[in-house]
ZATOR-719253 format. One record per residue: residue number from 0; residue in one letter; x, y, z of N, C-alpha, C in turn. Coordinates in nm, 3 decimals. Each point is the difference from the previous one (the first is absolute). Example, Ala and Ser with C-alpha at 12.3 -4.5 7.8 and 13.67 -1.06 7.14 Angstrom:
# residues 2
ATOM  pos  code   n.east  n.north     n.up  ca.east  ca.north    ca.up   c.east  c.north     c.up
ATOM    0     A    1.319   -0.569    0.780   -0.089     0.119    0.000    0.090    0.120    0.000
ATOM    1     S   -0.035    0.105   -0.072    0.082     0.119    0.006   -0.077    0.109    0.073
//
This chain:
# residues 217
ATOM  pos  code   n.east  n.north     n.up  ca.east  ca.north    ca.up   c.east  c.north     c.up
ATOM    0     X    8.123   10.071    7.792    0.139     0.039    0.013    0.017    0.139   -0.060
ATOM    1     X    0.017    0.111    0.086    0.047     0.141   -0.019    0.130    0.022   -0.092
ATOM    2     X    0.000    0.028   -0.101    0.139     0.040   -0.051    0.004    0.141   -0.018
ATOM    3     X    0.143    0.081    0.050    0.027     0.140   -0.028    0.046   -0.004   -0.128
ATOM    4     X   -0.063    0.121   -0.094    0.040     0.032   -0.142    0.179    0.115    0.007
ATOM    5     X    0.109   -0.104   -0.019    0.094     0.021    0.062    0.049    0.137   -0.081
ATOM    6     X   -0.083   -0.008   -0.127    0.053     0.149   -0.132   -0.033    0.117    0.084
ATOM    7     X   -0.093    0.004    0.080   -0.041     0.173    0.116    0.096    0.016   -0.021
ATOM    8     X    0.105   -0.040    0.089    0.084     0.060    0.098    0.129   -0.054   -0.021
ATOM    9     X    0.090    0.041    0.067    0.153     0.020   -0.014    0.026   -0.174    0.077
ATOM   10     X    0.048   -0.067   -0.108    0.065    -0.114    0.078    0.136   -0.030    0.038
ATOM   11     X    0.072   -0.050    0.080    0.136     0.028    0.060    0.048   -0.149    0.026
ATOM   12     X    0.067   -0.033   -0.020    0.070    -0.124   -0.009    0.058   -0.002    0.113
ATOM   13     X    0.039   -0.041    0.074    0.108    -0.038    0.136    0.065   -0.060    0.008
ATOM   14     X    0.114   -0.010   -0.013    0.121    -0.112   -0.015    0.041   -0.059   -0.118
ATOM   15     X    0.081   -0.030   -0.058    0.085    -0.074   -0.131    0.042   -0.078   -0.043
ATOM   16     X   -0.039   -0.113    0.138    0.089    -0.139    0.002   -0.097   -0.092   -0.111
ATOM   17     X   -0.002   -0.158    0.089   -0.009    -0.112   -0.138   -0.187    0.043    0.037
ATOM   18     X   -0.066    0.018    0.118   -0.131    -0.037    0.062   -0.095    0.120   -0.141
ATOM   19     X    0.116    0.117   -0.009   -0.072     0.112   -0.042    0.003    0.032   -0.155
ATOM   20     X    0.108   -0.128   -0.044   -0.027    -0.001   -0.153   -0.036   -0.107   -0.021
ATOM   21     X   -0.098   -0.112    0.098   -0.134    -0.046   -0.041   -0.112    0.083   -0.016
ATOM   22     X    0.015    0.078    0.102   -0.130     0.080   -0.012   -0.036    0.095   -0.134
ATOM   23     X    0.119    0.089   -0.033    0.014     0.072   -0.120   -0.013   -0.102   -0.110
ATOM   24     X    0.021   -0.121   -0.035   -0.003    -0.039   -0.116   -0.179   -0.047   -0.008
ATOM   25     X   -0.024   -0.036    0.107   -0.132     0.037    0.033   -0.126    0.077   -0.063
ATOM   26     X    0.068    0.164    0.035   -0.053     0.098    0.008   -0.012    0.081   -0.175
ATOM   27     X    0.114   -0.043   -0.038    0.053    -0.006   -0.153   -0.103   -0.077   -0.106
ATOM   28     X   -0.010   -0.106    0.033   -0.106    -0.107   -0.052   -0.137    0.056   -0.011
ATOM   29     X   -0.024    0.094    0.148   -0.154     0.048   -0.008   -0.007    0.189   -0.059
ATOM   30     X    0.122    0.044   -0.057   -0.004     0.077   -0.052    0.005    0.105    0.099
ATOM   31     X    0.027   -0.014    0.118    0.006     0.088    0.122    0.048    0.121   -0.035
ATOM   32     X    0.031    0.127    0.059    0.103     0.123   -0.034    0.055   -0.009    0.149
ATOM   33     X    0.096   -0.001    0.004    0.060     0.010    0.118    0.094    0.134    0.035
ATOM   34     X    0.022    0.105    0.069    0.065     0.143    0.048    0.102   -0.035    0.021
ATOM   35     X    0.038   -0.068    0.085    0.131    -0.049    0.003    0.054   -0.115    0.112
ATOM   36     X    0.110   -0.032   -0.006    0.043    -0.076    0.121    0.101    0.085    0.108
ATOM   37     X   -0.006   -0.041    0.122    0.036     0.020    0.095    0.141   -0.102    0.027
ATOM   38     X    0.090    0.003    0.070    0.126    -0.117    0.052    0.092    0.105    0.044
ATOM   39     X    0.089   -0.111    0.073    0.113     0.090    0.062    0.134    0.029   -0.102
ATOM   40     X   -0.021   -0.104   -0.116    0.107     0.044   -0.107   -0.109   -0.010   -0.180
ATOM   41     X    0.050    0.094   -0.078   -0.094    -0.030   -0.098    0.064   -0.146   -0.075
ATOM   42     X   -0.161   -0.062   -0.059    0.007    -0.144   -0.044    0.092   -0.033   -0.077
ATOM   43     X    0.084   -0.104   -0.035    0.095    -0.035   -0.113   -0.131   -0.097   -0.110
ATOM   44     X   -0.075   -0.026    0.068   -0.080    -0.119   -0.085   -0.044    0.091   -0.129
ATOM   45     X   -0.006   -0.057   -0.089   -0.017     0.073   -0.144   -0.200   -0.024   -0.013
ATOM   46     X   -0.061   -0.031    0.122   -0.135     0.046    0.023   -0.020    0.100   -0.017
ATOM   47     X    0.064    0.063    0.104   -0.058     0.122    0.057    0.076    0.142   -0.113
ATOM   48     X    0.057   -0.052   -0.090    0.102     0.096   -0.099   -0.120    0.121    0.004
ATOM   49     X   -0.159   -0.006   -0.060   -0.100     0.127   -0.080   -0.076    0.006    0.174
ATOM   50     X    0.073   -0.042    0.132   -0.077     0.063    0.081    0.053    0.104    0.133
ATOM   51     X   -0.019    0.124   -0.032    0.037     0.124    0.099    0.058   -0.079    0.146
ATOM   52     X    0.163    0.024   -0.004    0.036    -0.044    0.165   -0.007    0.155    0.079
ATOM   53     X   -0.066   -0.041    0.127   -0.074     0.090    0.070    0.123    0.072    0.152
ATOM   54     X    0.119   -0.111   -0.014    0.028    -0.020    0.105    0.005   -0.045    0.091
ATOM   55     X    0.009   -0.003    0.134   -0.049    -0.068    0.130   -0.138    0.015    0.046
ATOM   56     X   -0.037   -0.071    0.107   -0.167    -0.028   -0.015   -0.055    0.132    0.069
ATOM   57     X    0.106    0.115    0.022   -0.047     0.161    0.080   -0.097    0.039   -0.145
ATOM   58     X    0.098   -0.031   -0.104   -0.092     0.091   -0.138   -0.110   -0.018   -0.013
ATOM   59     X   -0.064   -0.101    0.081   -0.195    -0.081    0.002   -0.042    0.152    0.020
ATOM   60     X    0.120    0.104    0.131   -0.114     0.074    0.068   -0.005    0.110   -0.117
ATOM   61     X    0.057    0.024   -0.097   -0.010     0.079   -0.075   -0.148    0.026   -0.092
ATOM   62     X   -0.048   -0.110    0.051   -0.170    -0.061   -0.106   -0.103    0.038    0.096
ATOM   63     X   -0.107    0.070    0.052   -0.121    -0.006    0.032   -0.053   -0.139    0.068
ATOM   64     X   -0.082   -0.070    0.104    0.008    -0.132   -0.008   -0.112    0.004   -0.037
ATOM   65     X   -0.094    0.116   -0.029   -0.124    -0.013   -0.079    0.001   -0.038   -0.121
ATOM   66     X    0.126    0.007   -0.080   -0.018     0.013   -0.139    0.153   -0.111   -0.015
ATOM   67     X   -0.013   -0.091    0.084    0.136    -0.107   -0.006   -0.089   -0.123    0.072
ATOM   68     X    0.102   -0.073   -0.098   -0.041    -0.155    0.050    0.118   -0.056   -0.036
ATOM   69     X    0.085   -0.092    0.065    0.085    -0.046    0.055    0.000   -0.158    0.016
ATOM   70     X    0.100   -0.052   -0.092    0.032    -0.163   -0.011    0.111   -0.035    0.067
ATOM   71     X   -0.002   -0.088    0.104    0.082    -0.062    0.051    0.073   -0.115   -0.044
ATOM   72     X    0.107    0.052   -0.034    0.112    -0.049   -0.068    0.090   -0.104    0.073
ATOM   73     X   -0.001    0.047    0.130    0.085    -0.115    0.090   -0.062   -0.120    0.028
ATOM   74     X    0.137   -0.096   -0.030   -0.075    -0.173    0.007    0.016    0.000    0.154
ATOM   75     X   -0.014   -0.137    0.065    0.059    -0.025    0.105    0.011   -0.164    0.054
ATOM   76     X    0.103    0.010    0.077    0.037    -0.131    0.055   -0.036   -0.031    0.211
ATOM   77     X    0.051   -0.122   -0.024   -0.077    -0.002    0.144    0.066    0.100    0.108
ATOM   78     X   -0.124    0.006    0.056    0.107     0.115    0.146    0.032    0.137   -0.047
ATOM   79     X    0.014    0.030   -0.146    0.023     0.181   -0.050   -0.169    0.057    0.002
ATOM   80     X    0.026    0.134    0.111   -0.111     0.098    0.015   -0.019    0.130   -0.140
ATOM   81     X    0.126   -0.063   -0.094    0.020     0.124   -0.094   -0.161    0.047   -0.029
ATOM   82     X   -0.054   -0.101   -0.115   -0.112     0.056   -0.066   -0.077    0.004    0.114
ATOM   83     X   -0.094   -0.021    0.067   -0.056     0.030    0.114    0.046    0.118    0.057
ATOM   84     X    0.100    0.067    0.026    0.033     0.119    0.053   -0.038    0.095   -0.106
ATOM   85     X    0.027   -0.008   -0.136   -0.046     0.059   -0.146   -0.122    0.042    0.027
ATOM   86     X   -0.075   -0.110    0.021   -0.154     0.026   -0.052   -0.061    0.051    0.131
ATOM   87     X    0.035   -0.036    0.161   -0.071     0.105    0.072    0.034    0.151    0.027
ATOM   88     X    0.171    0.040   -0.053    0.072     0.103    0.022   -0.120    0.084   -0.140
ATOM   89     X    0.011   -0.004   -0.089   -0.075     0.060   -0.088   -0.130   -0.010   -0.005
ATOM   90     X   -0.098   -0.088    0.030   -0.110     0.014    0.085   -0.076    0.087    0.039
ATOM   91     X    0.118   -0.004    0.163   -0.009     0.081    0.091    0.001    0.199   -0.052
ATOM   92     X    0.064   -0.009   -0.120    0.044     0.175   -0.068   -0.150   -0.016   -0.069
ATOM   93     X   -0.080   -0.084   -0.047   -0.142     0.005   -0.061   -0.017   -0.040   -0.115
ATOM   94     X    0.171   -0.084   -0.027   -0.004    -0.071   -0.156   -0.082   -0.130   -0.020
ATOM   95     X   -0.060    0.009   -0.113    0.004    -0.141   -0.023    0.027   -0.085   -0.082
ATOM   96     X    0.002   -0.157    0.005    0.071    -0.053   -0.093   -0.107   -0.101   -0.107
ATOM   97     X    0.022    0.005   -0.102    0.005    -0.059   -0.097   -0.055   -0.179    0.001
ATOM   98     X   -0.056   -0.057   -0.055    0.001    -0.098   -0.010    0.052   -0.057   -0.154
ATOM   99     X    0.125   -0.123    0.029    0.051    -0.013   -0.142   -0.077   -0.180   -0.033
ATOM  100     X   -0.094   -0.017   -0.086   -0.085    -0.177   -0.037    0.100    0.034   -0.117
ATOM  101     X    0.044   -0.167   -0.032   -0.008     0.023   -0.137   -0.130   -0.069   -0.050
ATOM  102     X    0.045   -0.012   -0.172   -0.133    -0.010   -0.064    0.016   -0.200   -0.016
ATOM  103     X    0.159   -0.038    0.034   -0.032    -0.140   -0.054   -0.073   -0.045    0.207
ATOM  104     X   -0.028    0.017    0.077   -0.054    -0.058    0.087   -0.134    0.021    0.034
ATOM  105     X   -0.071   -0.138    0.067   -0.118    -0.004    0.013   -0.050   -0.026    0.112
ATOM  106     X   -0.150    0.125   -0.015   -0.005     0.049    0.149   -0.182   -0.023   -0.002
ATOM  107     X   -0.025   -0.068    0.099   -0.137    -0.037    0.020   -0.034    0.202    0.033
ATOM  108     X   -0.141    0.030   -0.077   -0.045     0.123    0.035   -0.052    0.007    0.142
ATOM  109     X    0.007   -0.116    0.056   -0.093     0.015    0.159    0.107    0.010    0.065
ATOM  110     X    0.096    0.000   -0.032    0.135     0.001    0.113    0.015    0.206    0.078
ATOM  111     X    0.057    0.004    0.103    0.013     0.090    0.029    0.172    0.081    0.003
ATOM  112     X    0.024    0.148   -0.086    0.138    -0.007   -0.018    0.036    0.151    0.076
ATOM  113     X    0.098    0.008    0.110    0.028     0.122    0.035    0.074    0.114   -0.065
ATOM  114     X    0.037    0.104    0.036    0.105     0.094   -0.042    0.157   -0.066   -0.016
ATOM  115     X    0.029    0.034   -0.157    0.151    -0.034   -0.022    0.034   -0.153    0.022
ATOM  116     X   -0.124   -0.088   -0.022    0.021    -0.122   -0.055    0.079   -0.053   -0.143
ATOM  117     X    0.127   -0.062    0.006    0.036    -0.040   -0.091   -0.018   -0.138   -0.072
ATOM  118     X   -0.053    0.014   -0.070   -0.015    -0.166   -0.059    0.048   -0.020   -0.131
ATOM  119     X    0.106   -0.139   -0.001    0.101    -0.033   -0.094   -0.081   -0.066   -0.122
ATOM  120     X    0.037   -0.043   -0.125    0.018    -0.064   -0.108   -0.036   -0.158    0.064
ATOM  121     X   -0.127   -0.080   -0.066    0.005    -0.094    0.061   -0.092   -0.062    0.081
ATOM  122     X   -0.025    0.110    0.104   -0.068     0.010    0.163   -0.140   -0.064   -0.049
ATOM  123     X   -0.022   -0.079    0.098   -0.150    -0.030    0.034   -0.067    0.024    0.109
ATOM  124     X   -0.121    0.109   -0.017   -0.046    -0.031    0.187   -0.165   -0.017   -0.048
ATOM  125     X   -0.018   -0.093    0.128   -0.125    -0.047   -0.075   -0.141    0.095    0.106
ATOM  126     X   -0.093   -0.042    0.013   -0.138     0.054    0.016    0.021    0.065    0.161
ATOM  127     X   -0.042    0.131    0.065   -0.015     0.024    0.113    0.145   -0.007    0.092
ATOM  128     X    0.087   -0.009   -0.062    0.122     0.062    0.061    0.019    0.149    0.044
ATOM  129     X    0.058   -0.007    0.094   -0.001     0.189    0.066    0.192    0.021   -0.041
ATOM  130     X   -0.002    0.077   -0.077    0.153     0.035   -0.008    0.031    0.180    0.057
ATOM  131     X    0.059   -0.032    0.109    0.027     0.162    0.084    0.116    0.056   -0.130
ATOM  132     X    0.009    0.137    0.083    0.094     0.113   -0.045    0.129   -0.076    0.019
ATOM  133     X    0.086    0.033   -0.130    0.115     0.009   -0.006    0.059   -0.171   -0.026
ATOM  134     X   -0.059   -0.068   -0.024    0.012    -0.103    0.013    0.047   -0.057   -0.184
ATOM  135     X    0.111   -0.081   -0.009    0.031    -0.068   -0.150   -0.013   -0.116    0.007
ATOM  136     X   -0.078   -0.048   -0.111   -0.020    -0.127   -0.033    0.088   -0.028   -0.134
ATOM  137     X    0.120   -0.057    0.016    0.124    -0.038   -0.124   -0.084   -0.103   -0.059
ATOM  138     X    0.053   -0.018   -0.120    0.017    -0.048   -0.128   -0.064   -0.135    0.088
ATOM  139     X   -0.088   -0.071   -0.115   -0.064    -0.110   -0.006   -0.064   -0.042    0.128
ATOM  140     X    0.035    0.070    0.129   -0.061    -0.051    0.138   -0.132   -0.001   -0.024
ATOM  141     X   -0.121   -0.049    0.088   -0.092    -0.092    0.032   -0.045    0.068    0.139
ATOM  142     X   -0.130    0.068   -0.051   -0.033     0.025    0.139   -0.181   -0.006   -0.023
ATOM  143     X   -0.034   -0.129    0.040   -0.111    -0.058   -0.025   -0.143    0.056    0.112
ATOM  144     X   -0.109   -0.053   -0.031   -0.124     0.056    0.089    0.002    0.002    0.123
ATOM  145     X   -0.024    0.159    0.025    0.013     0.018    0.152    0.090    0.038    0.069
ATOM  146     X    0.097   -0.012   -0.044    0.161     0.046    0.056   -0.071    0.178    0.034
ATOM  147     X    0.086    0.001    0.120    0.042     0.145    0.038    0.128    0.027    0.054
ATOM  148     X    0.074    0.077   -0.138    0.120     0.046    0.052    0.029    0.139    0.042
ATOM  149     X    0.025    0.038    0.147    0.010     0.126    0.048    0.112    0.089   -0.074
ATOM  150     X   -0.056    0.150    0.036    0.146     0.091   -0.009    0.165   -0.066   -0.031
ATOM  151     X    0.080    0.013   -0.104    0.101    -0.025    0.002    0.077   -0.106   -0.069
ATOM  152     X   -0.128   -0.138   -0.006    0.039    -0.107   -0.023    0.085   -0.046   -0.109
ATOM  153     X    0.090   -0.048   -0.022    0.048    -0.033   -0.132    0.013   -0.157    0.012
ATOM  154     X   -0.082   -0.065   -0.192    0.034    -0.081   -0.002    0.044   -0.040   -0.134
ATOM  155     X    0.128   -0.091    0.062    0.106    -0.037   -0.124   -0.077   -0.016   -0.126
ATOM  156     X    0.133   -0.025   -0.112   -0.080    -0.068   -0.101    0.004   -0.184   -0.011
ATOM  157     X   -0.143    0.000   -0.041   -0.032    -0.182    0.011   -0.023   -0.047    0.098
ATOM  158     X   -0.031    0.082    0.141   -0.071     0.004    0.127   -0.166   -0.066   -0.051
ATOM  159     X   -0.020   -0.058    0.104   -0.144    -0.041    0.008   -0.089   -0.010    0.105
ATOM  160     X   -0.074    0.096    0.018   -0.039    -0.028    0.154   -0.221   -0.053   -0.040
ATOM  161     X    0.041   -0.108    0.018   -0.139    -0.089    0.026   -0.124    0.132    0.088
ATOM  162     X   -0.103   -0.049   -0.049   -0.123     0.009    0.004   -0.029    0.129    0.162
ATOM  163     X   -0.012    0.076    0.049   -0.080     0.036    0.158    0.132    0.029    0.066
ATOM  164     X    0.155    0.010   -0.076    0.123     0.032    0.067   -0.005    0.147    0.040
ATOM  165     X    0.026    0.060    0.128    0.008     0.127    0.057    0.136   -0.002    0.052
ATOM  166     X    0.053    0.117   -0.113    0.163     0.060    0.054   -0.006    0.132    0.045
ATOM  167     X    0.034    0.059    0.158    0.058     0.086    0.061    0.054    0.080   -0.046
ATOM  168     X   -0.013    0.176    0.058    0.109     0.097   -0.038    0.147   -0.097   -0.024
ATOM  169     X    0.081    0.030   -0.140    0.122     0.040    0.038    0.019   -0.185   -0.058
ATOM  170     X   -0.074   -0.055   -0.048    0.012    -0.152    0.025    0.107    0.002   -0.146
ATOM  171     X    0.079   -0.114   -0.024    0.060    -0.001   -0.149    0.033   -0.192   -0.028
ATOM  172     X   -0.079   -0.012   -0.087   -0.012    -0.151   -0.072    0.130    0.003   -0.128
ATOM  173     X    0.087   -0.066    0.046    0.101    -0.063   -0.073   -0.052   -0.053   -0.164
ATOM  174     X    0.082    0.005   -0.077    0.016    -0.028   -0.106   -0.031   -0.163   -0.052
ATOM  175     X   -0.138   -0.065   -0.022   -0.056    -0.144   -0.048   -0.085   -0.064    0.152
ATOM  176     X    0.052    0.105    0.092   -0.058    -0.048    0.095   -0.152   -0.056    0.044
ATOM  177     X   -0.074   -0.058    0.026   -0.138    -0.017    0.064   -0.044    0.033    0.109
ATOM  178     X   -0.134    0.036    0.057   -0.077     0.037    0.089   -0.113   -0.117   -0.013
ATOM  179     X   -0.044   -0.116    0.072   -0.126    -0.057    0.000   -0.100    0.056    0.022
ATOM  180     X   -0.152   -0.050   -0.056   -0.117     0.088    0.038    0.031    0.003    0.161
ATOM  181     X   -0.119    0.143    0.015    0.013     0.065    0.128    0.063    0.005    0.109
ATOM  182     X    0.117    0.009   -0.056    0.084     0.074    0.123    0.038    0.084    0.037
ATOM  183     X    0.052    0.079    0.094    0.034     0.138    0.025    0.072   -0.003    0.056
ATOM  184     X    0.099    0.136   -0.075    0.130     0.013    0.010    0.001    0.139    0.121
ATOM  185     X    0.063   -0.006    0.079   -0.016     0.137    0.077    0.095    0.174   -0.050
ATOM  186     X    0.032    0.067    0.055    0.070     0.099   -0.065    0.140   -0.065   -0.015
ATOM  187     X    0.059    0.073   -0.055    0.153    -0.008   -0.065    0.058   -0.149    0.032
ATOM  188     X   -0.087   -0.019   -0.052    0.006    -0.174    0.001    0.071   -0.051   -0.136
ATOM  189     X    0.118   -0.058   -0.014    0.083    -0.059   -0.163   -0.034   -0.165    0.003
ATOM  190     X   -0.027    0.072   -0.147    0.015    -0.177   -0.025    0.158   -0.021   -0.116
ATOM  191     X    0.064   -0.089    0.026    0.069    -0.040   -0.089   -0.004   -0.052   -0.132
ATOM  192     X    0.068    0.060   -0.151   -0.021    -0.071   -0.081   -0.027   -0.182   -0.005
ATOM  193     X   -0.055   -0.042   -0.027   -0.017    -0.153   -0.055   -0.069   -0.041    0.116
ATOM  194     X   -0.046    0.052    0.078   -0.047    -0.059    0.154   -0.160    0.008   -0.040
ATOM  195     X   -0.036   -0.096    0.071   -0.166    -0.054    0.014   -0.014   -0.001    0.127
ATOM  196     X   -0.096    0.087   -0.045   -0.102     0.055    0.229   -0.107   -0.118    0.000
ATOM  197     X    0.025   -0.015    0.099   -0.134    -0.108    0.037   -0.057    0.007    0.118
ATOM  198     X    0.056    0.155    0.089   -0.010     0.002    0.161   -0.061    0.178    0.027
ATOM  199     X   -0.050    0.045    0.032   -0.023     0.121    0.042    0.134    0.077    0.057
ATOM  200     X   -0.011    0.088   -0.025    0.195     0.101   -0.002   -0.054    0.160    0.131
ATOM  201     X    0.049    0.005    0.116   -0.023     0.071    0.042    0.072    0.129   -0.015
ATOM  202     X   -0.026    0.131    0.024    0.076     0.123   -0.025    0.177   -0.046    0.024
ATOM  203     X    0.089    0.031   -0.106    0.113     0.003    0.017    0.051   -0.105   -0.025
ATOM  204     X   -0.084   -0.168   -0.089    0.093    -0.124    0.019    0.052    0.048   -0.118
ATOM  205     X    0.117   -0.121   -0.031    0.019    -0.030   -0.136   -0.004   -0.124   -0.024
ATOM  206     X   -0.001   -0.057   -0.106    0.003    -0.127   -0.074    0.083   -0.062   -0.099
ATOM  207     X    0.032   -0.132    0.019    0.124     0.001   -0.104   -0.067   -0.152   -0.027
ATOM  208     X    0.020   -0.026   -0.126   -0.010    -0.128   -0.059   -0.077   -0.113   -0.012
ATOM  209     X   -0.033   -0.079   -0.067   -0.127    -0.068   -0.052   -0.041   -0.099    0.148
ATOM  210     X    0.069    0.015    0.100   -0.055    -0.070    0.136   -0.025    0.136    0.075
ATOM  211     X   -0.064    0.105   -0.054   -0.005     0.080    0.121    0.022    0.018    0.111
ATOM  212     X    0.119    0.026    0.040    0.119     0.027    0.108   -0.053    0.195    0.027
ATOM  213     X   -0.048   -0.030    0.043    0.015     0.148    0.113    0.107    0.073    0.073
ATOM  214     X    0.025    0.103   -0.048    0.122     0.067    0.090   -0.088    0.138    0.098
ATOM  215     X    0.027    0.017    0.094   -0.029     0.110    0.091    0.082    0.063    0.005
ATOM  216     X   -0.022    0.088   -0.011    0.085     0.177    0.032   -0.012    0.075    0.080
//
């Protein structure tokens, strides 16, 4: 597992809400230095009081993207392209982002972790898991041997996805929810909080509730 030594370079916070003062309290814990934050209004949270507000997310371009690295601050819910538009719009200019672990979660070393992976307080992923870019794993979720979660994925906190589970661009696992071993979820595929998969999910279903009820879109 590759980790960037985040002290190089200029780090930039993105957004201010509740997703991004997990991450900072985070980042605080590991003694991080952070340049500043980015949002469309500066923070009221008494976090961010000793950290430089930057402005709107134009001030990123004010940084080099050689000498910037960039945390994605925006949470997201089902169906919002926000953070996903974040992380390929800046990307695409030659930025890159950050990966935020904390230190209380545990991470098999054989696992595989992309660019600007976030992983919460809690988290377990166990042996030979592939975790893509951009992807958060919240607080206490469960993402056991073998799992591959693509580009994007977010999963709740107290999510559990069993053994050989493969989630799709764009996929988002509800809050306590389950995934049984090996199944696969297709792209922007939701699962609902409290819901248990027991069926293979093609691009675009959703899921609601402990009888897995399928909705098409």
């Amino acid at each position: 597992m590759k980790e960037i030594c985040l002290q190089t370079k200029h780090l930039i916070l993105l957004g201010a809400g509740g997703h991004a003062k997990v991450l900072l309290s985070i980042l605080v814990k590991q003694h991080t230095v952070i340049t500043g934050v980015c949002a469309l209004q500066p923070p009221q949270s008494a976090m961010f009081a000793l950290i430089p507000f930057l402005g709107d997310d134009s001030a990123v371009l004010q940084y080099p993207p050689e000498k910037t690295l960039l945390i994605n601050g925006v949470g997201a819910l089902p169906g919002s392209s926000a953070r996903r538009d974040i992380f390929n719009r800046f990307s695409a200019l030659g930025y890159r982002f950050a990966s935020v672990i904390s230190s209380d979660a545990l991470i098999d070393p054989h696992c595989t972790l992309g660019e600007g992976v976030q992983i919460m307080p809690g988290v377990i992923i166990n042996a030979d898991a592939n975790i893509a870019d951009n992807v958060i794993i919240n607080t206490g979720a469960i993402v056991e041997h073998d799992c591959v979660l693509e580009r994007h994925t977010i999963v709740s906190p107290g999510a559990i996805l069993c053994g050989g589970v493969c989630c799709g661009e764009n996929s988002y696992i509800g809050a306590g929810a389950t995934v049984i071993q090996g199944l696969t979820l297709g792209s922007n595929t939701t699962v609902a909080a409290g819901s248990t998969v027991v069926r293979n999910l093609l691009d675009n279903q959703k899921i609601y509730g402990a009888k897995s009820v399928i909705k098409i879109e």
